[in-house]
C-alpha positions in Angstrom: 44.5 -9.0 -21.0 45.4 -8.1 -24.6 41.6 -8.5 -25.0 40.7 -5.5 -23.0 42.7 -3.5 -25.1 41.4 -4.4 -28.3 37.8 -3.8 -26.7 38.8 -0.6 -25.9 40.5 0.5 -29.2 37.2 -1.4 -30.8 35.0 1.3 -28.9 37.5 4.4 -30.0 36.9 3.6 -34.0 33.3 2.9 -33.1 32.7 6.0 -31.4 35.0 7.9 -34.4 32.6 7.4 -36.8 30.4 9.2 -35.9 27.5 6.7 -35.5 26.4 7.5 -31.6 26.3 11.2 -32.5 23.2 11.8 -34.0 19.8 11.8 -32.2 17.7 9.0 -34.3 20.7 6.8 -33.1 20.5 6.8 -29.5 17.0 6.9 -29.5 16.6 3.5 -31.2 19.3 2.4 -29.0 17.6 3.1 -25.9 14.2 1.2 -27.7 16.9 -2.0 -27.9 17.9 -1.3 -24.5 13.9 -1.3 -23.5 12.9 -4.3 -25.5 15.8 -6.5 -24.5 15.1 -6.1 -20.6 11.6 -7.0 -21.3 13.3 -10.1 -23.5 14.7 -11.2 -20.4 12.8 -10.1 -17.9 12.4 -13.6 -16.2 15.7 -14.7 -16.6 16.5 -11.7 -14.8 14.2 -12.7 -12.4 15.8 -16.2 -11.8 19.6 -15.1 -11.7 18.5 -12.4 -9.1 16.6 -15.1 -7.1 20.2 -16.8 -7.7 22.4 -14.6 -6.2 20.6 -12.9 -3.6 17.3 -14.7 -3.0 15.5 -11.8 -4.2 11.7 -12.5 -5.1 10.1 -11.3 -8.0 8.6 -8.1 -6.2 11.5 -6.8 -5.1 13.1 -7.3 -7.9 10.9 -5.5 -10.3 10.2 -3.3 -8.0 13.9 -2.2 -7.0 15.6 -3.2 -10.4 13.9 -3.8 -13.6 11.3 -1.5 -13.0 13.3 1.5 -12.0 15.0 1.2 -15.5 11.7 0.8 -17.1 10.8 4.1 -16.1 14.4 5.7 -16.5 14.6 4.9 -20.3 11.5 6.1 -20.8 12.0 9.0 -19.0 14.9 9.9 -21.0 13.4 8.8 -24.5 10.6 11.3 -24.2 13.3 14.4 -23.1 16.4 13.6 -25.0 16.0 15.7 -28.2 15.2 18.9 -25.5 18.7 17.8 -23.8 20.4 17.9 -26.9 19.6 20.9 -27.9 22.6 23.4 -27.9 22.0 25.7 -25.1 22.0 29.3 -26.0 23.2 31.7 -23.2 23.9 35.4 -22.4 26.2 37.7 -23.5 28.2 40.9 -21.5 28.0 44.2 -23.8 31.8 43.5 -24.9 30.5 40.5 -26.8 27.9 42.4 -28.8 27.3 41.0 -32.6 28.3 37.1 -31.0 26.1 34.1 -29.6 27.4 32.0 -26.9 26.4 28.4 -27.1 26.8 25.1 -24.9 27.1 22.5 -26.8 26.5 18.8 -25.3 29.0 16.3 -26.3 29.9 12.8 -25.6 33.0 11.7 -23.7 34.0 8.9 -25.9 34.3 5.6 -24.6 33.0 5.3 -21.0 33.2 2.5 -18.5 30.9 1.5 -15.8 31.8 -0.7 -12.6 28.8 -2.1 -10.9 28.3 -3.8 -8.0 26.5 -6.7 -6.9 23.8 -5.4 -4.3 21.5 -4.6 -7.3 23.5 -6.1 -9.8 21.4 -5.1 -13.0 19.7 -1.4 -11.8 23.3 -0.3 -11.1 24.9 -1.9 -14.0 22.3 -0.7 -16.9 21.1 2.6 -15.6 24.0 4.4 -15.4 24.6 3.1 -18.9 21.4 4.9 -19.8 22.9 7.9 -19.5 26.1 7.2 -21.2 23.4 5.6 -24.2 21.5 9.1 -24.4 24.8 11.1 -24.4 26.5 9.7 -27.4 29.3 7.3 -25.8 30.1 3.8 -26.4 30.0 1.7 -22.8 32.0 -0.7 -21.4 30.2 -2.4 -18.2 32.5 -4.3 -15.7 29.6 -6.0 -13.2 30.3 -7.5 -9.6 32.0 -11.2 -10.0 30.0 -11.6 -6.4 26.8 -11.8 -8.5 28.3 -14.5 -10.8 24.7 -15.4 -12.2 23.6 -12.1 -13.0 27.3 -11.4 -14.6 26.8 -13.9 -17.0 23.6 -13.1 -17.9 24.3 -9.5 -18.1 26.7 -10.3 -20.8 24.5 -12.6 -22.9 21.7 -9.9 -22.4 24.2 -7.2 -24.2 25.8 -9.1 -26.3 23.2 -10.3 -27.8 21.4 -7.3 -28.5 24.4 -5.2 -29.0 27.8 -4.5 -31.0 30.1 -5.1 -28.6 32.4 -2.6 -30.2 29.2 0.2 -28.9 28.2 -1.9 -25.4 29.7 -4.5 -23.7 30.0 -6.3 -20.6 33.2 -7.5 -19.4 33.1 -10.1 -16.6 36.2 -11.1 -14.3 37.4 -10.2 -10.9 39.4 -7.0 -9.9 42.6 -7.4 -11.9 40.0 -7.1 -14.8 38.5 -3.7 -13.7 42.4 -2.6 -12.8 43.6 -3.7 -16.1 40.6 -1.6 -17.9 41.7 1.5 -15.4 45.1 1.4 -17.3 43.4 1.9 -20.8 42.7 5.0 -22.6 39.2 5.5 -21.0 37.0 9.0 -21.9 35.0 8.4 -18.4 34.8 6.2 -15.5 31.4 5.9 -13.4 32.3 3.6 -10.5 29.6 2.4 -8.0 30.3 0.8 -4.7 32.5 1.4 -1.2 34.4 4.4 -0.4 37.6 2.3 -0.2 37.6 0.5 -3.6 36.3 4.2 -5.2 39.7 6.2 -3.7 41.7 3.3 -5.7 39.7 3.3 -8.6 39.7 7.8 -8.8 43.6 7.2 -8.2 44.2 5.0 -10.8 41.8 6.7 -13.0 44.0 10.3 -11.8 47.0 8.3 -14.2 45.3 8.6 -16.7 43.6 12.0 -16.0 40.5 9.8 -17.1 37.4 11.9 -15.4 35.3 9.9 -12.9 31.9 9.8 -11.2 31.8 8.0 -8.1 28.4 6.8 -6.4 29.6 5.3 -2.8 28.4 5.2 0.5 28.2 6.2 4.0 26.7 5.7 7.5 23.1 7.3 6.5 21.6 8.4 9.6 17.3 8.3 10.3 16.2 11.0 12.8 13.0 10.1 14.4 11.8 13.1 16.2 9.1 13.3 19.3 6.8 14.8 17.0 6.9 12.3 14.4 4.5 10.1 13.4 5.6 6.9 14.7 3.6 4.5 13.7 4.1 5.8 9.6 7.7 6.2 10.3 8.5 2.9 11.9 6.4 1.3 8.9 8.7 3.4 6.2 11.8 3.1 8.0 11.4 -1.0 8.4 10.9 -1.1 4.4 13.9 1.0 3.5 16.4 -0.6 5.9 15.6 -4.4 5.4 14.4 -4.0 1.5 17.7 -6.1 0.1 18.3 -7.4 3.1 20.0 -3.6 4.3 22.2 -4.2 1.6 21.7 -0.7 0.1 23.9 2.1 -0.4 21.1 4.4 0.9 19.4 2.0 3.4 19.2 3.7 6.5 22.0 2.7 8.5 21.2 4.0 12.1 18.7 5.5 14.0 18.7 8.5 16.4 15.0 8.7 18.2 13.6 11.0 20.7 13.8 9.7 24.2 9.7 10.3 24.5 9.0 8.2 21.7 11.3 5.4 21.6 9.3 3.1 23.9 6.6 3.2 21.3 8.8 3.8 18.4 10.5 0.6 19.1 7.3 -1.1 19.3 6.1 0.0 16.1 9.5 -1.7 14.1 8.9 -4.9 16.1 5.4 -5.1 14.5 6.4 -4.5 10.8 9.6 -6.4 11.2 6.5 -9.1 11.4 4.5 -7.7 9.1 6.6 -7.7 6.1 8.8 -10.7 7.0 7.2 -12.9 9.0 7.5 -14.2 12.9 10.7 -16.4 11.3 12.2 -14.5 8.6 14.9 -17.1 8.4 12.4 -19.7 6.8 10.9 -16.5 4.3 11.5 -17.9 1.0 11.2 -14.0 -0.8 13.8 -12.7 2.1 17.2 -11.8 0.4 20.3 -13.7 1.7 23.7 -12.1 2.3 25.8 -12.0 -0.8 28.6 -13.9 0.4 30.2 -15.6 3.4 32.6 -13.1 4.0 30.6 -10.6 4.8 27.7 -13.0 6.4 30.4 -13.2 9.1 31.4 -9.2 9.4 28.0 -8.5 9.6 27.2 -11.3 12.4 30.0 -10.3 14.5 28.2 -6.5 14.8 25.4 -9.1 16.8 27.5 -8.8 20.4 27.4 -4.6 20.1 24.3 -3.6 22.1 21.3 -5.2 23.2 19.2 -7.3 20.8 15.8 -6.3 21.1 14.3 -7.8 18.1 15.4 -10.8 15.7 19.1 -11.8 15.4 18.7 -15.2 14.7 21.3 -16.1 11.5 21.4 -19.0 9.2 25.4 -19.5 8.5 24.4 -22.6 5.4 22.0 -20.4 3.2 23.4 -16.9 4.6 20.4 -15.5 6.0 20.6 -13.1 8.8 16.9 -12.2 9.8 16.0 -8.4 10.1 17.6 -7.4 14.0 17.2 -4.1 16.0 20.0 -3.5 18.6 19.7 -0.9 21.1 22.0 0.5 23.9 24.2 1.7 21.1 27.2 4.0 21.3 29.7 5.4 18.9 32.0 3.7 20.3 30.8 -0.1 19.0 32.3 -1.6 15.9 29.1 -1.4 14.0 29.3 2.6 14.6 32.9 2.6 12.9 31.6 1.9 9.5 28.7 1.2 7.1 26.7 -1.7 8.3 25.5 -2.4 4.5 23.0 -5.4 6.2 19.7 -5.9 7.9 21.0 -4.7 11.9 19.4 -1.2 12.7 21.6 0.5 15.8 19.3 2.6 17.8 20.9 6.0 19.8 18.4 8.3 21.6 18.4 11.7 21.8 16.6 15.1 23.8 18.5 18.0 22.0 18.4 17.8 18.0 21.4 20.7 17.8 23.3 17.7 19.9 22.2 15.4 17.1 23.4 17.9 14.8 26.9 18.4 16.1 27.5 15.0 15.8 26.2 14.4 12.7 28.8 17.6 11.6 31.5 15.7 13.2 31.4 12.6 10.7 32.0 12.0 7.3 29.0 13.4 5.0 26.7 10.6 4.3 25.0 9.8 1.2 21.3 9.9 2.3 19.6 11.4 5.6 15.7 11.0 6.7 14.2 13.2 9.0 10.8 12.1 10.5 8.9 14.9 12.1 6.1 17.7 11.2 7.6 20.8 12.6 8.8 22.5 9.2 11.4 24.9 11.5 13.3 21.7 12.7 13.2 20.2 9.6 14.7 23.1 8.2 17.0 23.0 10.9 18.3 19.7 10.2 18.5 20.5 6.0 20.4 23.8 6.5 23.3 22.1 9.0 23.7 18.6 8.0 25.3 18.2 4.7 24.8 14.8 2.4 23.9 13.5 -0.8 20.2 13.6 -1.0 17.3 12.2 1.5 13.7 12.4 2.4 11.4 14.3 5.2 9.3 11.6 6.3 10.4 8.9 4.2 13.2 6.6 3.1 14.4 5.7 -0.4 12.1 7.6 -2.1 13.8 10.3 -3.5 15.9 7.3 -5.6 12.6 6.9 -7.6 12.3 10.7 -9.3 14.0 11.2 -12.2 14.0 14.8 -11.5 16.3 14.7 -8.8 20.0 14.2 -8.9 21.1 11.0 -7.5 24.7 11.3 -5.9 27.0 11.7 -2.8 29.4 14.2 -1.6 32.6 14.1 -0.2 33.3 10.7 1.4 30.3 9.2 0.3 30.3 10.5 -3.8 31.6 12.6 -6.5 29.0 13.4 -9.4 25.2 12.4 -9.6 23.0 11.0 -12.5 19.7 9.9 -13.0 17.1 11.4 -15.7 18.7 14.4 -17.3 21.7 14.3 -14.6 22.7 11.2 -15.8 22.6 12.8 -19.6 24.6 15.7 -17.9 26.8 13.2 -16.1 28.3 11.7 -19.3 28.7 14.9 -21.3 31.0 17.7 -21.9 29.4 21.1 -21.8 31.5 22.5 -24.8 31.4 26.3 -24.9 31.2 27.9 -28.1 31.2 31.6 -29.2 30.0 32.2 -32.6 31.4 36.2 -33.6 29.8 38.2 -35.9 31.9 39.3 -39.0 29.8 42.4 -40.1 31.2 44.9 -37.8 34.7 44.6 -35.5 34.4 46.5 -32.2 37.7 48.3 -31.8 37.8 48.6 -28.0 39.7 45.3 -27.6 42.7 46.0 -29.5 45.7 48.0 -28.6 46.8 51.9 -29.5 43.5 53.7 -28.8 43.7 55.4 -25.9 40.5 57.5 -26.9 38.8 53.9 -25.9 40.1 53.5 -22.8 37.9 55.5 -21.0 34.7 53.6 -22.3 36.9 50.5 -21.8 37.1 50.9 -17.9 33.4 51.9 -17.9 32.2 48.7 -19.7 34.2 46.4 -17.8 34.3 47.9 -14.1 
């Protein structure tokens, strides 16, 4: 591993000089960053088909697409986000400015995993790009296709002492953990991202951590149904479920399930087909390990859509299961693949209570018109972002801080929060030397009095 090392200490001399500091840099580097994507673009296309059996539209639309906009997002706003930000003063600090100054980390790595193996690799790197840092990316070995070409993407645009992308299975992203890292950003389950913050601790190496959760959907009895079945379909069985923010479960009103239920049955047909199994642009499960966890969640419930699996080409078709309870195994974790529980509910404070009882999840959706119960649900239920009326969504604005809290995240980025994400906010007061005010000095007890006024 003596490799890793010298890529690290590479990316410490490269970011000493000074080169990634200055605003004409990054900018042309995120032009590289553009331009080589659109270099590749259908080899992109092809590894992703690869891996995961994803179609061209899903993957522009969900990968290459979102970075598309994200580095131009941040081209046309970075020299506003680097600008040192003035702020106020108390009284006792007259004749001074106080400034916050944005500055890189350093050398940063980024550990991506393989349910969108290029979005999650490249647009945190975006950020660390736009901040000043040099950037190591470690991608999914599960995604061995994409891997390989995410190296050759980089490395042959790229110094590999600024970006690079280091492919290998865990003892590689361990053995970079135990280097003299500036930042981590980690992406993928809750389990792997405690090991990764405690190794990261060692080094008292800072960390973002973009994981997971059980992300609830509350369909309520006013609610359009028809809409939300439609919206709710596409964000739970885009990627086959395989999305950190796919909705993971559903709690519907008792009056409306009956129809509500009927509704997903018809787009499950829509978008995929009466035998989704023989859909050529439906994703496949990434690997046979967790083909099989996910097929074993098939005996919880009642299956009252799909279910039908494909063990050879790892295709489980999109399935609905209903007579749920929090007591079946697919209720004990994140299902992370196309099976949507469904629980019922009369009381939304019951909903509520539950929801308050588990760990905070990353996303919630709330589908229903009455502005007082969706208030409701916003002010008791804590988690990392969502949507009223929608699923996914709030992923594709730039403006809005993409992130987790508690068990399912630490830290958020995307458009200027991934800019904020991978800088220091250095504090800087600049004192006047024209005039000294005496109050804060010692022996003048004439000044206490004003002293105690000033500061009380």
């Amino acid at each position: 591993m003596s490799h890793l090392r010298e890529l690290v200490s590479s990316q410490h001399a490269f970011f000493l000089s000074g080169k990634t500091l200055d605003y004409s840099y990054r900018r042309k580097q995120l032009f590289a960053l553009r331009e080589m994507l659109k270099n590749y673009e259908k080899k992109v296309y092809q590894a992703l088909k690869k891996d995961l059996n994803k179609s061209a539209y899903e993957a522009l639309t969900t990968e290459i697409g979102f970075l598309y906009q994200e580095i131009d997002h941040t081209i046309k706003y970075l020299k506003k986000w680097m600008k040192p930000e003035k702020v106020d003063a108390p009284a006792t600090h007259k004749g001074s400015r106080s400034v916050i100054y944005h500055e890189p980390y350093g050398v940063t790595l980024i550990i991506s995993p393989w349910n969108y193996p290029v979005h999650l690799a490249i647009a945190p790197a975006i950020g660390a790009i736009a901040a000043g840092n040099t950037v190591i990316i470690k991608p999914s070995e599960y995604t061995h296709t994409t891997s390989k070409l995410l190296h050759e993407m980089i490395a042959d645009t790229f110094d590999p002492a600024y970006i690079a992308v280091v492919e290998g299975g865990k003892e590689v992203s361990e053995q970079l953990l135990q280097e003299q890292l500036n930042y981590v950003f980690f992406t993928g389950s809750s389990a792997i991202g405690q090991k990764v913050m405690e190794q990261a601790s060692k080094q008292l190496t800072p960390v973002t951590l973009e994981l997971g959760g059980k992300s609830p959907v509350i369909v309520d009895q006013d609610a359009n149904i028809d809409l939300a079945a439609k919206r709710i379909v596409w964000g739970k069985f885009t990627n086959a479920g395989q999305t950190c923010v796919a909705p993971d479960y559903v709690y519907v009103h008792d009056k409306v399930k009956k129809p509500f239920l009927k509704a997903l049955k018809k787009y499950c047909k829509t978008f995929y087909g009466k035998t989704p199994l023989e859909n050529e642009d439906y994703t496949h499960i990434v690997h046979e390990k967790h083909f099989q966890r996910l097929a074993a969640f098939l005996s919880n419930g009642d299956i009252v859509y799909g279910g039908r699996t494909n063990k050879n080409k790892l295709i489980i078709e999109p399935t609905i299961l209903d007579q749920i309870s929090w007591e079946d195994p697919i209720m004990k974790e994140e299902i992370f693949g196309p099976l949507l529980p469904i629980l019922s509910f009369t009381n939304l404070d019951g909903v509520i209570h539950t929801l308050q009882s588990k760990d905070k999840p990353l996303a919630l959706y709330y589908f229903g018109d009455k502005k007082k119960r969706q208030n409701k649900v916003l002010k008791h239920v804590s988690f990392g972002g969502g949507c009223i009326n929608d699923t996914l969504y709030h992923l594709a604005n730039p403006h809005l801080p993409f992130g987790g809290v508690g068990n399912s995240g630490i830290g958020s980025y995307h458009g200027k929060y991934s800019f904020e994400t991978f800088s220091h906010r250095k504090s800087v007061l600049i004192q006047t030397t024209k005039f000294d005010l005496p109050f804060r000095y010692p022996g003048s007890k004439l000044l206490f009095s004003v002293i105690k006024q000033i500061m009380k």
